[in-house]
C-alpha positions as a Markdown table, in Angstrom:
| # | Residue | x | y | z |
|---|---|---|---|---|
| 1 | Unk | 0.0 | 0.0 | 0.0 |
| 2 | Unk | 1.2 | 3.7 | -0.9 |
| 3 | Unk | 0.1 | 7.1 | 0.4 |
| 4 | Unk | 0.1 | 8.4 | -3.5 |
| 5 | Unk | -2.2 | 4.9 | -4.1 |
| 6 | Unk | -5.4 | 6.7 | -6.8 |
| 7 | Unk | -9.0 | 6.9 | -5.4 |
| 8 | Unk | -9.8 | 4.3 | -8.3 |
| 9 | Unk | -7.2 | 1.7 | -6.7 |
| 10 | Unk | -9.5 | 2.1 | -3.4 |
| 11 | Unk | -12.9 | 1.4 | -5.1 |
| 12 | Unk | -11.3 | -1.4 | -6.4 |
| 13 | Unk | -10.1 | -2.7 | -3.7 |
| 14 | Unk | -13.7 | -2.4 | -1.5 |
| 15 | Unk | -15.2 | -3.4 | -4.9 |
| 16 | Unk | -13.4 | -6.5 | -4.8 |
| 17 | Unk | -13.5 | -7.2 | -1.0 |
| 18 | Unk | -14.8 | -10.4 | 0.0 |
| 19 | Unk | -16.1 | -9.5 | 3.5 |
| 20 | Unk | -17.4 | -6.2 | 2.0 |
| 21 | Unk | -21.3 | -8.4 | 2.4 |
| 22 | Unk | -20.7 | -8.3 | 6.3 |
| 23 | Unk | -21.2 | -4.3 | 6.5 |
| 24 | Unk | -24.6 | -4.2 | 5.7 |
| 25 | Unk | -25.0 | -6.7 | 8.8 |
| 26 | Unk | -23.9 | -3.9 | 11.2 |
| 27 | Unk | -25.9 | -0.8 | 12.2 |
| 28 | Unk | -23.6 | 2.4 | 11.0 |
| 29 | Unk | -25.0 | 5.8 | 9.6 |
| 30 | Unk | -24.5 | 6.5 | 6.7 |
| 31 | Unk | -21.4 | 8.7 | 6.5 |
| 32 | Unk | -19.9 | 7.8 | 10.1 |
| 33 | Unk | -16.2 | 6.5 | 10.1 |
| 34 | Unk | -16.3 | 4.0 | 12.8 |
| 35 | Unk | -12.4 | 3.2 | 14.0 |
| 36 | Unk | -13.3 | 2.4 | 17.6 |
| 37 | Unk | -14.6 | -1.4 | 17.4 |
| 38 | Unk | -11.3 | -2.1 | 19.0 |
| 39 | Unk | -13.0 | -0.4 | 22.2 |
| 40 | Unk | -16.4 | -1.5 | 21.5 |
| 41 | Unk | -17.8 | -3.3 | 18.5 |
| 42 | Unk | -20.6 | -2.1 | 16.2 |
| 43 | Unk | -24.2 | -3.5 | 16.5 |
| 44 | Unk | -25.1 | -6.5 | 14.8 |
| 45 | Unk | -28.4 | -6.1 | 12.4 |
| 46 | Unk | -29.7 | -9.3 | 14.0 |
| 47 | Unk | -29.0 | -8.4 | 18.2 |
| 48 | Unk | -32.3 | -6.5 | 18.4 |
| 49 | Unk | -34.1 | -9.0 | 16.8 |
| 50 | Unk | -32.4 | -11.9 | 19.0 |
| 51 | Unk | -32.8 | -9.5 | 22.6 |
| 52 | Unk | -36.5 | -8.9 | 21.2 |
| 53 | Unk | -37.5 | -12.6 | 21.4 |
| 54 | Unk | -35.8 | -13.5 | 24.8 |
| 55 | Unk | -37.5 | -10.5 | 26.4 |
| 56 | Unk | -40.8 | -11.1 | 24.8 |
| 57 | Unk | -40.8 | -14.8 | 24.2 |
| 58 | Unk | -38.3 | -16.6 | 26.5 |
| 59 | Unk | -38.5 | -14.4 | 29.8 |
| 60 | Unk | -42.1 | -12.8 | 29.1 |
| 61 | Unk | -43.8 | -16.1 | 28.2 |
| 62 | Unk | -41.5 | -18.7 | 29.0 |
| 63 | Unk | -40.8 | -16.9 | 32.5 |
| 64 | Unk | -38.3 | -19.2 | 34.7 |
| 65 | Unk | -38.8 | -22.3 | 32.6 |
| 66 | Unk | -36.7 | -20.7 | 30.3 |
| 67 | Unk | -33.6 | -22.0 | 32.0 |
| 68 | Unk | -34.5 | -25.3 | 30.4 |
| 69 | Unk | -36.8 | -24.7 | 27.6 |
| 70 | Unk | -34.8 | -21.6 | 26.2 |
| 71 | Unk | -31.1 | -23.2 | 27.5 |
| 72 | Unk | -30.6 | -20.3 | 29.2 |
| 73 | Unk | -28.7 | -22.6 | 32.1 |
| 74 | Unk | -26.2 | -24.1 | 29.3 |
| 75 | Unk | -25.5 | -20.8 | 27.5 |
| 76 | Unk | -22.3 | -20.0 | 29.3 |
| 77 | Unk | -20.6 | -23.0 | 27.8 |
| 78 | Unk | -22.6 | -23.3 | 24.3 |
| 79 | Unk | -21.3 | -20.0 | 23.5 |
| 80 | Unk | -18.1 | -20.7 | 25.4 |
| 81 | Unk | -17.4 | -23.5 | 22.7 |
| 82 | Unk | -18.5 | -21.0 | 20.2 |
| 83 | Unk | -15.1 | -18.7 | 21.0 |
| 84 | Unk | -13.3 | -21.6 | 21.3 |
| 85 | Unk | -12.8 | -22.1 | 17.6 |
| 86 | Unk | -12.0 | -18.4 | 17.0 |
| 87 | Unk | -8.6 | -18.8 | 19.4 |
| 88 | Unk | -7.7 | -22.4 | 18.7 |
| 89 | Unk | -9.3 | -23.9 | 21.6 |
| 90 | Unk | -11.6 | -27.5 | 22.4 |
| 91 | Unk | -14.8 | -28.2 | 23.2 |
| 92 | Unk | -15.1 | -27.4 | 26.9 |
| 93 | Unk | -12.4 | -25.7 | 27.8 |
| 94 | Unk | -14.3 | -22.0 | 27.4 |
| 95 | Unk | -17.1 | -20.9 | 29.4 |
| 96 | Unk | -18.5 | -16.9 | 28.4 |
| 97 | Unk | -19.1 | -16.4 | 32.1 |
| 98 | Unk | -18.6 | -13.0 | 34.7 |
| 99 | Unk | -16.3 | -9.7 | 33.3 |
| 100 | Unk | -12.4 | -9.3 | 32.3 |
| 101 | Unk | -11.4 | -8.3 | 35.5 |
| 102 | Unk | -13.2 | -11.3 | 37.5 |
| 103 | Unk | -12.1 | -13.6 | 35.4 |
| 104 | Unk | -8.5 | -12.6 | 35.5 |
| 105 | Unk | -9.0 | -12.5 | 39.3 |
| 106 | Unk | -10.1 | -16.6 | 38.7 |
| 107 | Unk | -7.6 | -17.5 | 35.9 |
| 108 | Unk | -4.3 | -16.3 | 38.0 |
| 109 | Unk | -6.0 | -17.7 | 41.6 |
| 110 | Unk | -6.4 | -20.9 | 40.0 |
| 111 | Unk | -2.9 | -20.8 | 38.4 |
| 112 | Unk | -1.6 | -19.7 | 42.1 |
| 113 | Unk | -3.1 | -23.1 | 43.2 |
| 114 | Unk | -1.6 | -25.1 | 40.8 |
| 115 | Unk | 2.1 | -23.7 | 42.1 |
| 116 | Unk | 1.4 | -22.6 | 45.7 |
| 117 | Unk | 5.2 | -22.8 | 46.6 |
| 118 | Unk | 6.0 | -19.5 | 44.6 |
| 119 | Unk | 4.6 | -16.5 | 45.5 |
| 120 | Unk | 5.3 | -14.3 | 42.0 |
| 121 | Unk | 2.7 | -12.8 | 39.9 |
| 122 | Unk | 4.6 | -11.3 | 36.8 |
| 123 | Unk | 3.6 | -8.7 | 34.1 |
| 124 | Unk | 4.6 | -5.8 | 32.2 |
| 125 | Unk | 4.8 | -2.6 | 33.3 |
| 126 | Unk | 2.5 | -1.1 | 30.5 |
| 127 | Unk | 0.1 | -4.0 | 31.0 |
| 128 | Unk | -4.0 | -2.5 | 31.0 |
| 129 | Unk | -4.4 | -1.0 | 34.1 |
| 130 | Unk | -6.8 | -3.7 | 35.4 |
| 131 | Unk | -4.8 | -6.4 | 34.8 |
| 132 | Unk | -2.7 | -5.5 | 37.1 |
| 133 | Unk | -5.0 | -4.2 | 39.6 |
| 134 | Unk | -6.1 | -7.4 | 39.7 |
| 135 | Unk | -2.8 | -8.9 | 40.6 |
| 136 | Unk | -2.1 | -6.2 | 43.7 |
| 137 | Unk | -5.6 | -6.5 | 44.9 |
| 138 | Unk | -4.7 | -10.4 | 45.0 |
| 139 | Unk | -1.2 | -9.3 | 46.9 |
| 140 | Unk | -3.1 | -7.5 | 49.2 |
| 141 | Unk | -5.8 | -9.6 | 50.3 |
| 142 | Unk | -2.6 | -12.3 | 50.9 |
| 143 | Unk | -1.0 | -10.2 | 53.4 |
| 144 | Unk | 2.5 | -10.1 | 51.5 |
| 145 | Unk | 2.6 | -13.8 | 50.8 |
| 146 | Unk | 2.0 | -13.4 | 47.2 |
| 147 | Unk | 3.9 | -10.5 | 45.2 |
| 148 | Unk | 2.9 | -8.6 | 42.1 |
| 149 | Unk | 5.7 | -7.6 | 40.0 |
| 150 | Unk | 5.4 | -5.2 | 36.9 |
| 151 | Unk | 8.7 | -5.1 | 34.9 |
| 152 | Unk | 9.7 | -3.6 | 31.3 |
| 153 | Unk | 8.3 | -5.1 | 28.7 |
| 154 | Unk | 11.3 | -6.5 | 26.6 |
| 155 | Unk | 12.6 | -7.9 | 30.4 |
| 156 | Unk | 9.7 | -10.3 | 30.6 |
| 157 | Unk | 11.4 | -13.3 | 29.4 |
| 158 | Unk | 14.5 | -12.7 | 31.9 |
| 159 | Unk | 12.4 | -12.2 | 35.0 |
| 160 | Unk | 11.0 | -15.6 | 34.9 |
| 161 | Unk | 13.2 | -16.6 | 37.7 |
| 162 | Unk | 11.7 | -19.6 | 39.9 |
| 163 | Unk | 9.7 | -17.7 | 42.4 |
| 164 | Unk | 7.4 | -17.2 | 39.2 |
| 165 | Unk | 4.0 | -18.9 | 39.8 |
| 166 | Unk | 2.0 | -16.7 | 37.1 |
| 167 | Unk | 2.6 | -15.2 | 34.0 |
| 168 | Unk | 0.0 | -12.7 | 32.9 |
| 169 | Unk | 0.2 | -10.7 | 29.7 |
| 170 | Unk | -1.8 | -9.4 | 27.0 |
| 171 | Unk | -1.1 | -10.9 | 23.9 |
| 172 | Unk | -2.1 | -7.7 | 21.7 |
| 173 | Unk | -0.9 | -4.4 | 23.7 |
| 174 | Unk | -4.0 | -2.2 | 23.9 |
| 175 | Unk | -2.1 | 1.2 | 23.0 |
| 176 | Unk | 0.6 | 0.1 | 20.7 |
| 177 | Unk | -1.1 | -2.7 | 18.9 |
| 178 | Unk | 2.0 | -4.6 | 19.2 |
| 179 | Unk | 1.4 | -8.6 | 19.2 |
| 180 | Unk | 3.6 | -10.8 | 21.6 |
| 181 | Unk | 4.7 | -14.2 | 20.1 |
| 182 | Unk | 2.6 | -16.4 | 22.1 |
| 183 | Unk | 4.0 | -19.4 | 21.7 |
| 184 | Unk | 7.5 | -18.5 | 22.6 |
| 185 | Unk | 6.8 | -16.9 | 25.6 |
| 186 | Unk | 4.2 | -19.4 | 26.7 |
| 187 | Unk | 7.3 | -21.6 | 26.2 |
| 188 | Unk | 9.9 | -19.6 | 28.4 |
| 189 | Unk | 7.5 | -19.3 | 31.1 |
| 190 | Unk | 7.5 | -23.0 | 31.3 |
| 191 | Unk | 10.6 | -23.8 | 30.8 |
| 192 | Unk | 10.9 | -21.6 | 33.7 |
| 193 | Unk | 8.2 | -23.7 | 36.1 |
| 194 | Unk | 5.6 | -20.8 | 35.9 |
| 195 | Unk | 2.0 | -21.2 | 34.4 |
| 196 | Unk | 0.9 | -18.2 | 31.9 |
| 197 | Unk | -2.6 | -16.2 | 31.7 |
| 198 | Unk | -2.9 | -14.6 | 28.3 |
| 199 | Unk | -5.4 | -12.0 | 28.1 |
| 200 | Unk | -6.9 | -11.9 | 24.3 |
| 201 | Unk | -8.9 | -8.7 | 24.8 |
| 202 | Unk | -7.6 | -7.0 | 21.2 |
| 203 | Unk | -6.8 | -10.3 | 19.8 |
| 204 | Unk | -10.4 | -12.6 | 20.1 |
| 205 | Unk | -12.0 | -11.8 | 16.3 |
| 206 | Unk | -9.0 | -9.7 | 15.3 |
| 207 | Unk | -5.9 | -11.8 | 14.8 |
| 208 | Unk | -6.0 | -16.0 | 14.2 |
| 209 | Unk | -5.4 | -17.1 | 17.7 |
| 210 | Unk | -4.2 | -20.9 | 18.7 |
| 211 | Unk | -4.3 | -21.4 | 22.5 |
| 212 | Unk | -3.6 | -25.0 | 22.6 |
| 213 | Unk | -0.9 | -25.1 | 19.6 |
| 214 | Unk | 0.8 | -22.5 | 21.7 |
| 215 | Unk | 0.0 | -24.9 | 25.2 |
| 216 | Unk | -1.0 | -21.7 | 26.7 |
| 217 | Unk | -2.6 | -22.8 | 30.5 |
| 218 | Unk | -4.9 | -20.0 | 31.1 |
| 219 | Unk | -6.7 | -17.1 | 28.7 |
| 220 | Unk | -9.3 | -14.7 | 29.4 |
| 221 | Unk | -11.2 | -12.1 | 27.4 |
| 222 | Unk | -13.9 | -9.4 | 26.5 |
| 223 | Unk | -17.1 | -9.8 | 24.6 |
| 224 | Unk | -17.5 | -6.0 | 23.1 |
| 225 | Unk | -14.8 | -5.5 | 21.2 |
| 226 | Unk | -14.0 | -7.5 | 18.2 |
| 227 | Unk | -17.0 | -9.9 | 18.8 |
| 228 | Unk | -19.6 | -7.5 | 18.8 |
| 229 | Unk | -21.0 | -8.5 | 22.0 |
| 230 | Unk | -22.0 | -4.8 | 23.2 |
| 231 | Unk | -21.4 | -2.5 | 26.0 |
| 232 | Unk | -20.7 | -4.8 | 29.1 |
| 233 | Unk | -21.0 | -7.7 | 27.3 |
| 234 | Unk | -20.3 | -10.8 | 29.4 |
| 235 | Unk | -16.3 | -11.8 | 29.1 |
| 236 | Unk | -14.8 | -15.4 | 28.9 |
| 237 | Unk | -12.2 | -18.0 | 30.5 |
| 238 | Unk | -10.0 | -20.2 | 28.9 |
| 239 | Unk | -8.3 | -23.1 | 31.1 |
| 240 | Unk | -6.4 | -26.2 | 29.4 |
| 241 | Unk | -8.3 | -29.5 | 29.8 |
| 242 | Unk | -5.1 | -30.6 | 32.1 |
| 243 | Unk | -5.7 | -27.6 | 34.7 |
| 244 | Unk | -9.4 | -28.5 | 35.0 |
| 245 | Unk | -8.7 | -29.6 | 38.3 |
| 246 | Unk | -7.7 | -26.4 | 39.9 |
| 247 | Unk | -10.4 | -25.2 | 42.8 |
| 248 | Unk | -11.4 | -21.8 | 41.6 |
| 249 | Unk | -11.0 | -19.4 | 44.7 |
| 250 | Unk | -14.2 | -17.6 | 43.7 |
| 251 | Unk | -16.4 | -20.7 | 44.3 |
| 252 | Unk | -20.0 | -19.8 | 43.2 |
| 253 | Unk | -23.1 | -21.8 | 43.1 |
| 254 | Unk | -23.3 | -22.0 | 39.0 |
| 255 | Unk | -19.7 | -23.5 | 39.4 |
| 256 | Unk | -21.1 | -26.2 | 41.6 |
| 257 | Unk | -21.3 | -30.2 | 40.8 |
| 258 | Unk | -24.8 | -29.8 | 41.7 |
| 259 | Unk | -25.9 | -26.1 | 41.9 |
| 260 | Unk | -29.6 | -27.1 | 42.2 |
| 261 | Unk | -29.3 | -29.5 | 45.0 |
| 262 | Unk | -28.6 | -26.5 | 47.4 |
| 263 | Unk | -25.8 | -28.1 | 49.2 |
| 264 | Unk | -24.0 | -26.7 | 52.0 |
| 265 | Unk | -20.6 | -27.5 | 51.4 |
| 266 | Unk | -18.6 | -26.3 | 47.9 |
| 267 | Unk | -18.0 | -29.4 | 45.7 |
| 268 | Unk | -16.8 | -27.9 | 42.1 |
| 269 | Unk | -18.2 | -29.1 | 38.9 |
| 270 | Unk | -16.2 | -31.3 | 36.2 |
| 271 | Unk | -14.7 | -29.9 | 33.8 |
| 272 | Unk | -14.9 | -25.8 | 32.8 |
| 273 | Unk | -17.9 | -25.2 | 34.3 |
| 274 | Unk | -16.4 | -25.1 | 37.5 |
| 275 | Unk | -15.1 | -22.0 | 36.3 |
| 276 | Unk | -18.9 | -20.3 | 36.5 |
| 277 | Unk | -19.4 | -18.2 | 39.5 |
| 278 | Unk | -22.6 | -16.4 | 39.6 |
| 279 | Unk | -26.1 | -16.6 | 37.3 |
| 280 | Unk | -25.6 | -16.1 | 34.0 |
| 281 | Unk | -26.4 | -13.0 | 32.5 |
| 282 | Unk | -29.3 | -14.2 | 29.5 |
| 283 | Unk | -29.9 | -11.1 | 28.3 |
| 284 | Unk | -25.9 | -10.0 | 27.7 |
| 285 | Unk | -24.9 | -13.5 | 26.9 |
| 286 | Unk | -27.7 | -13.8 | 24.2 |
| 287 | Unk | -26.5 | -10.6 | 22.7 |
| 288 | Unk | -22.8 | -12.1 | 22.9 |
| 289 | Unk | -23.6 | -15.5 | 21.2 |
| 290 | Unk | -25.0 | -13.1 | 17.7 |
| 291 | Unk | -21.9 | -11.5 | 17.7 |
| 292 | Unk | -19.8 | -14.2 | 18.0 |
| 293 | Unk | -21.6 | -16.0 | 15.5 |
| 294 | Unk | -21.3 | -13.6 | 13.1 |
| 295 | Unk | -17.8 | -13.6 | 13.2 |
| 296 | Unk | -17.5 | -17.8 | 13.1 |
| 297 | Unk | -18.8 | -16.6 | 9.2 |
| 298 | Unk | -16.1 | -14.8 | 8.4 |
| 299 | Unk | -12.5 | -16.5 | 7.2 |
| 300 | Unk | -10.0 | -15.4 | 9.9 |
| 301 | Unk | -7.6 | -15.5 | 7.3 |
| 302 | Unk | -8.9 | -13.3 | 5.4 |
| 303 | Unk | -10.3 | -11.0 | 8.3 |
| 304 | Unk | -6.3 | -10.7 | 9.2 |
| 305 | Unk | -4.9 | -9.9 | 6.0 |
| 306 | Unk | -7.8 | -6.8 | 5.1 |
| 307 | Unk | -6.5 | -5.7 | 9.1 |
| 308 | Unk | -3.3 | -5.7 | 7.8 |
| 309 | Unk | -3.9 | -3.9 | 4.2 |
| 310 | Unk | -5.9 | -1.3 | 6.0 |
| 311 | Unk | -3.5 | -0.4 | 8.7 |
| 312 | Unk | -0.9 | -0.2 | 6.4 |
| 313 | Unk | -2.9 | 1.4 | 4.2 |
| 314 | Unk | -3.2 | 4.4 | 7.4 |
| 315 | Unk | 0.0 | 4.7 | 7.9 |
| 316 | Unk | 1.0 | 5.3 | 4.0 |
| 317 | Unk | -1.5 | 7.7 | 4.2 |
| 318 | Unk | -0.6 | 9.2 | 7.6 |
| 319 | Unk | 2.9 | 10.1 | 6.5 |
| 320 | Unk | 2.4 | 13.6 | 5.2 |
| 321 | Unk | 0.8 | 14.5 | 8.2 |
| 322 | Unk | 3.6 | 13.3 | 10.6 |
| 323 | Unk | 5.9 | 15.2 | 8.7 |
| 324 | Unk | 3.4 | 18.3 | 8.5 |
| 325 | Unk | 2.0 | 17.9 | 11.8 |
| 326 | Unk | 4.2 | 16.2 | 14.2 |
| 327 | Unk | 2.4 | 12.6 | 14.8 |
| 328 | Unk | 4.7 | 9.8 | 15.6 |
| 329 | Unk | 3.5 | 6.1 | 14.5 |
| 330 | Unk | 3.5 | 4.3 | 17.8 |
| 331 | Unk | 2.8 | 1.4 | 16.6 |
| 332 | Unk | 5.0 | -1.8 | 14.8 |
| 333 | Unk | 5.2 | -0.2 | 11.0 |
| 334 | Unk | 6.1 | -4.4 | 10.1 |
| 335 | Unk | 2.5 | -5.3 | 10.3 |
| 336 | Unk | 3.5 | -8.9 | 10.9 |
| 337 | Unk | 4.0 | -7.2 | 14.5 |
| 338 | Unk | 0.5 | -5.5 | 14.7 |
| 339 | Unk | -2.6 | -6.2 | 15.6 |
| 340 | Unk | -6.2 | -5.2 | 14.8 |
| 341 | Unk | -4.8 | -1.3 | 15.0 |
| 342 | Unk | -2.6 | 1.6 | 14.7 |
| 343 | Unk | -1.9 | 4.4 | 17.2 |
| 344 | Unk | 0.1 | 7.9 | 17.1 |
| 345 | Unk | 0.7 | 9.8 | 19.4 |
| 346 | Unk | 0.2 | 13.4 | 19.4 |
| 347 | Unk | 0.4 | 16.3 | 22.4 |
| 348 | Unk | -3.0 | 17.4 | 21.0 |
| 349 | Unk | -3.8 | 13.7 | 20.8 |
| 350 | Unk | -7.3 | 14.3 | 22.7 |
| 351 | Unk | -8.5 | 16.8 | 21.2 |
| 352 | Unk | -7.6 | 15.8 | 17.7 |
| 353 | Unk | -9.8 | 12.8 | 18.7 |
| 354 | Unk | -12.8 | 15.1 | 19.7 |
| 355 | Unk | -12.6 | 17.5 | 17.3 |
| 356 | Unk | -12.6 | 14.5 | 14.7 |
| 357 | Unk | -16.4 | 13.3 | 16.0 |
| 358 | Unk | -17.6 | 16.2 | 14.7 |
| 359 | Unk | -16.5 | 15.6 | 11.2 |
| 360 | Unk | -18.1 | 12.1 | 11.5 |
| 361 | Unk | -14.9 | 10.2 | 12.8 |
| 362 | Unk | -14.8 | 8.3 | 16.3 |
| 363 | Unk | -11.7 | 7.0 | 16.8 |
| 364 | Unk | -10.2 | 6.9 | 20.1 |
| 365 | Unk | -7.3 | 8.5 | 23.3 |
| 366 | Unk | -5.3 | 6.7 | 25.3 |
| 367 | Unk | -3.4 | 8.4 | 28.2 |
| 368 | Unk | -1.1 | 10.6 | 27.9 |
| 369 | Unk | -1.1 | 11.1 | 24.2 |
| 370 | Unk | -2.2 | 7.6 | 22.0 |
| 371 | Unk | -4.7 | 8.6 | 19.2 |
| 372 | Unk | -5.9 | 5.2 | 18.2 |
| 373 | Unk | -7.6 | 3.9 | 15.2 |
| 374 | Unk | -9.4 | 0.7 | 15.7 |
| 375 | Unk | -9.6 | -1.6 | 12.2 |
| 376 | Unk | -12.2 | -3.8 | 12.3 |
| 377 | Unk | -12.3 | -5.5 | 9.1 |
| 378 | Unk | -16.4 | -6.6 | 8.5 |
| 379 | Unk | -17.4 | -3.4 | 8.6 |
| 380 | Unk | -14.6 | -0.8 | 8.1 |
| 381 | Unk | -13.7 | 0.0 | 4.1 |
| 382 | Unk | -10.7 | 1.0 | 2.3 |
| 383 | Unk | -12.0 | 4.1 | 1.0 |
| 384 | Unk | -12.8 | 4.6 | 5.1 |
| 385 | Unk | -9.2 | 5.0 | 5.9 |
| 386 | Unk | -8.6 | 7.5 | 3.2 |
| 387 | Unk | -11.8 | 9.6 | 4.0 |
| 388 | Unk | -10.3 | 9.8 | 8.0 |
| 389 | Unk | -7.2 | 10.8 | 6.4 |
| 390 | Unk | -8.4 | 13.7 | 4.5 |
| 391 | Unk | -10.7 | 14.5 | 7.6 |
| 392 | Unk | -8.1 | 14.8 | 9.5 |
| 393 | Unk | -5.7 | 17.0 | 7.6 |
| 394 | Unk | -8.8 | 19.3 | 8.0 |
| 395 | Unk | -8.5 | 19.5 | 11.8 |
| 396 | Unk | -4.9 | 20.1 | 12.4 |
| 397 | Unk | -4.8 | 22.6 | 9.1 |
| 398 | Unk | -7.6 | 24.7 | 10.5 |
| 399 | Unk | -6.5 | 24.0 | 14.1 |
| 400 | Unk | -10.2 | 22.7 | 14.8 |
| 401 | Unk | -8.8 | 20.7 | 18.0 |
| 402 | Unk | -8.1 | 24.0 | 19.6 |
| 403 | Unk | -11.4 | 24.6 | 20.8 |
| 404 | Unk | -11.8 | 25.5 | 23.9 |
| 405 | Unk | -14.4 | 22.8 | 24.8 |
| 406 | Unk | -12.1 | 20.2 | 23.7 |
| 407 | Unk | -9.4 | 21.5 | 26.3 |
| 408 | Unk | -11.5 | 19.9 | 29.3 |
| 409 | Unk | -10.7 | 16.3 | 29.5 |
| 410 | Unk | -14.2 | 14.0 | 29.5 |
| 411 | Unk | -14.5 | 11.4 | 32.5 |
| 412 | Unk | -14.7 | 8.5 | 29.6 |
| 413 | Unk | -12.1 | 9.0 | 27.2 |
């Protein structure tokens, strides 16, 4: 791809796009660039349909005998098998259960468990924020007998020393877009002794993903990004067949042998569903399983190689305006490094973002100065990314970020 490629080459290209059918499955406005699906996914055509008829049929007429007649009870693991062949995963070894951050919380407790004689929880520095909260909450409700420890991120490899229980990292970073080789550091860590949680937040539905080729021991991940799940959407857990013994710490009555003989004493189910905690959520889990099944249409293989035509398509594009306006590319320019997006960063990085909505752009800003654009292949167009381009010249020529409204930093950002 070239920033001087002719408007005709980009007709062509969305002319000839094989997965140019799934737009019209999405709900977008006409003339809205969309480049935040990598924060939350567009809405699927068909959700309002599918919430429509479990509010009206399967909870309004079917009322609690839904759990049976409607599967609500078994959706958790139905749709859990579901995500399971969009990372390279078996039968029963996902359940689509609780959020990100409880599921972390379950996925590095259960790996804890499985090596209680070291007391090391290991990231990266630059790791999303609640990944690691999750690991110092989890040193602070041991009183100091387990340890979280944030280091750079190129020292990963060398600080898996033997008092490593846990690995946690995010396979696609969430600002850079950079994508960690996961089967070489799923092999250091155990070559080291230590177990590894990868978290597949930007990488589920954006990049091909093979948990078990890799032998990776633990995953989690959202439902409302590249799965299309919606806002809030219920997350997931990955654990490997051979760590299905592990005794989840948060020990819920869904995650019981027999949740429905009201026993007194915790005796965890077989299998994944021991990883349940609380009632499933019908209504977000219905919405999830459309999205996700959506995406089970689409060739991965292809879905990866538009993501990587149209980010480097961007950052042709983008080039004049580095030079012109001062953004850096802070993301891999070798796209076989990249995930699902590119990022810059910019001082005015914020307000370039809002004054951008008003010309029909959302992407997104990531503290203290990541403009990022999301890439979301069933719905996002070549002739998208050049449009945002030329939008955006039009901002920083005019200086429309410099608004004073746009100054005041927004509580969601």
């Amino acid at each position: 791809m070239t920033g001087t490629m002719a408007v005709a080459d980009v007709v062509s290209l969305d002319a000839g796009d094989p997965l140019a059918p799934f737009r019209d499955r999405f709900h977008l406005r006409e003339g809205l660039i969309y480049l935040d699906g990598n924060s939350l996914g567009a809405l699927p055509r068909a959700t309002g349909d599918r919430l429509a008829e479990v509010i009206g049929d399967e909870w309004g007429e079917g009322l609690i005998t839904s759990w049976l007649g409607a599967s609500w009870s078994t959706a958790p693991r139905r749709i859990g098998d579901k995500i399971a062949r969009l990372v390279g995963a078996h039968p029963g070894e996902i359940v689509a259960t609780d959020s990100t951050s409880v599921n972390i919380f379950k996925a590095l407790t259960a790996a804890l468990s499985l090596r209680r004689e070291r007391p090391v929880i290991l990231s990266e520095a630059t790791n999303f924020p609640t990944d690691v909260y999750m690991m110092q909450g989890i040193e602070a409700f041991s009183g100091g007998r387990v340890k979280a420890v944030t280091v750079a991120p190129d020292a990963i490899v060398d600080a898996l020393s033997d008092e490593v229980a846990v690995l946690l990292l995010t396979q696609v970073h969430y600002k850079s877009g950079r994508v960690r080789d996961m089967a070489a550091i799923t092999r250091a860590a155990h070559e080291a002794g230590a177990l590894i949680v990868w978290d597949l937040s930007h990488s589920a539905g954006a990049i091909p993903v093979d948990l078990n080729g890799a032998n990776a021991d633990f995953a989690i991940g959202c439902g409302y990004k590249f799965l299309n799940g919606g806002p809030g959407a219920p997350a997931y857990l990955f654990a490997a067949a051979r760590h299905h013994g592990a005794t989840p710490i948060l020990s819920g009555w869904f995650g019981h042998a027999r949740p429905f003989d009201f026993e007194e004493d915790y005796d965890p189910a077989a299998g994944i569903a021991r990883f349940q905690c609380g009632t499933p959520p019908v209504l977000g889990l219905a919405a999830l399983e459309v999205g996700v099944d959506l995406m089970l249409e689409a060739d991965m293989a292809e879905v990866r190689r538009k993501s990587l035509a149209l980010g480097d398509l961007l950052i042709a594009r983008m080039q004049p305006l580095c030079d012109a306006y001062g953004f850096a590319l802070a993301s891999p320019r070798d796209h076989a490094l990249r995930g699902s997006q590119v990022a810059y960063a910019h001082r005015q990085g914020y307000q370039i973002a809002q004054a951008l909505r008003e010309l029909d752009v959302i992407a997104d800003f990531r503290a203290p100065d990541i403009l990022r654009f999301g890439l979301t292949p069933l719905y996002l167009r070549y002739s998208d990314i050049v449009e945002t381009v030329e939008r955006l010249e039009r901002v920083c020529a005019t200086r429309a970020w410099d608004k004073p409204q746009y100054h005041q930093r927004a509580a969601v950002t």
